[in-house]
C-alpha positions, 0 to 999 in steps of 0.5 A: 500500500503505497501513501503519499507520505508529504501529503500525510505530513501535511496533514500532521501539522495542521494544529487540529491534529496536534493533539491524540484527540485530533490524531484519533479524529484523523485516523477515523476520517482515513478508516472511513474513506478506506471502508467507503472506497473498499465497499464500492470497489465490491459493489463494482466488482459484484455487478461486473460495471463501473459506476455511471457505465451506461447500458452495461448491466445484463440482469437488471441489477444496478446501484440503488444509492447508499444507507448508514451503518455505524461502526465500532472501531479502535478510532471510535464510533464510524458512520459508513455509507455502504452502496447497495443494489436494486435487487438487495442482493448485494452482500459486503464482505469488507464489513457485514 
């Protein structure tokens, strides 16, 4: 896994981070974005087109927006934004 390590050094000097309570807040957003991508990365995977493909599904199945789960983590409580399908079949492995 490869991060941009200037960038992240960037974001350790903003005063909001100095402290752990800010340290925590900052590994929390990353967990989320993380999460977030890995959902729509399966989503994708699982019904075979990127998103905003037109005309690529087969079976009638498509993105049918998102929903709110909330997670527990060491960083803290998380609001993740699974995708999920039209025909409910979808079943995310990265957190159930």
């Amino acid at each position: 896994m490869v991060f941009d390590k200037e960038k992240l050094k960037e974001y350790l000097k903003d005063p909001q981070v100095s402290d752990a309570e800010g340290l925590q807040a900052l590994l929390c957003d990353m967990t989320k974005e993380i999460m977030e991508t890995l959902y729509d990365g399966e989503l994708t995977d699982y019904l075979g087109y990127e998103k905003h493909a037109q005309g690529e599904s087969t079976d009638g199945n498509s993105r049918n927006g998102k929903v709110t789960k909330k997670v527990k983590s060491h960083f803290g409580d998380i609001e993740l934004k699974p995708p999920r399908d039209r025909a409910g079949t979808f079943d995310p492995q990265v957190v159930k």
